[in-house]
C-alpha angles and dihedrals in degrees: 000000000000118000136181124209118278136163131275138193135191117179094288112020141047122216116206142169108279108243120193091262090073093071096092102062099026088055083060088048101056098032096057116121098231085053095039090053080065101051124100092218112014119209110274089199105077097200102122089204098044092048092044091046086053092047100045084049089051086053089050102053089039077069093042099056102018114044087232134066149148117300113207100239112228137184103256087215100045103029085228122151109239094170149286144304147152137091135317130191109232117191083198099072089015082226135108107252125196120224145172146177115196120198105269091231088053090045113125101031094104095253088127103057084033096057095034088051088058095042083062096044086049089047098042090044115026110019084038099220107165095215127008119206133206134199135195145165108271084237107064114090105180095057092046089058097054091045085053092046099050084055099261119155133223115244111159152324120249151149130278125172089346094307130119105245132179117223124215125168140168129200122227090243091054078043089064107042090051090055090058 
């Protein structure tokens, strides 16, 4: 089933299309050094605007020719962008990740599990995937525990672009059940 972005809301965040004005503090965002320590291939180019532009373009086109795509993840009060989830389709593993940065000074609030929890819902019911995947580092902790939270499952450790990942996934049967 093809989708296009909406938005979305759970009981804290909105997640909406990302539109060009975000750059600014998305840039900020990605190219912050505690997210930049998590990322497989860092940005070499260190405009903020320019990466974030990039970035917010990728997450376009993901929509375009996928069906499924990044929200960018705001503060239903405020209105203030604290980061970035949803799907993305990966050749690499010919399967639909979820994926997500928060904002470091919004990290341990629980956004992350929150928004990657919808992103699931949105992907199981609407965009109708039938299992969602999710890599990290091994390393890093934090990600692993939302996976595992979100009722993601550990199925192995491997390699990606020459870095040592570790893969977790759920199906949408397993999904269900777990919602019961």
């Amino acid at each position: 089933m093809r989708v296009m972005s909406t938005t979305l809301t759970t009981a804290r965040l909105a997640l909406r299309p990302f539109t060009e004005a975000d750059a600014p503090a998305y840039g900020a965002i990605r190219l912050h050094e505690k997210v930049v320590d998590w990322l497989p291939s860092p940005p070499k180019d260190e405009n903020r605007a320019e990466t974030a532009i990039r970035t917010i373009k990728h997450f376009q086109d993901c929509w375009a020719t996928h069906g499924v795509g990044p929200w960018a993840v705001c503060d239903r009060e405020s209105g203030i962008l604290v980061g970035q989830c949803g799907l993305r389709h990966l050749d690499d593993f010919k399967g639909v990740e979820v994926l997500w940065t928060i904002d470091p000074s919004c990290w341990r609030r629980g956004y992350a599990s929150e928004a990657a929890a919808e992103s699931l819902r949105f992907g199981f019911e609407q965009a109708g995937l039938s299992e969602i995947f999710a890599i990290t580092m091994p390393t890093n902790l934090a990600s692993r525990k939302v996976m595992e939270k979100i009722g993601m499952r550990y199925r192995r450790e491997t390699a990606w672009k020459g870095f040592d990942i570790v893969y977790y996934d759920i199906d949408r049967a397993t999904w269900q059940t777990s919602r019961q």
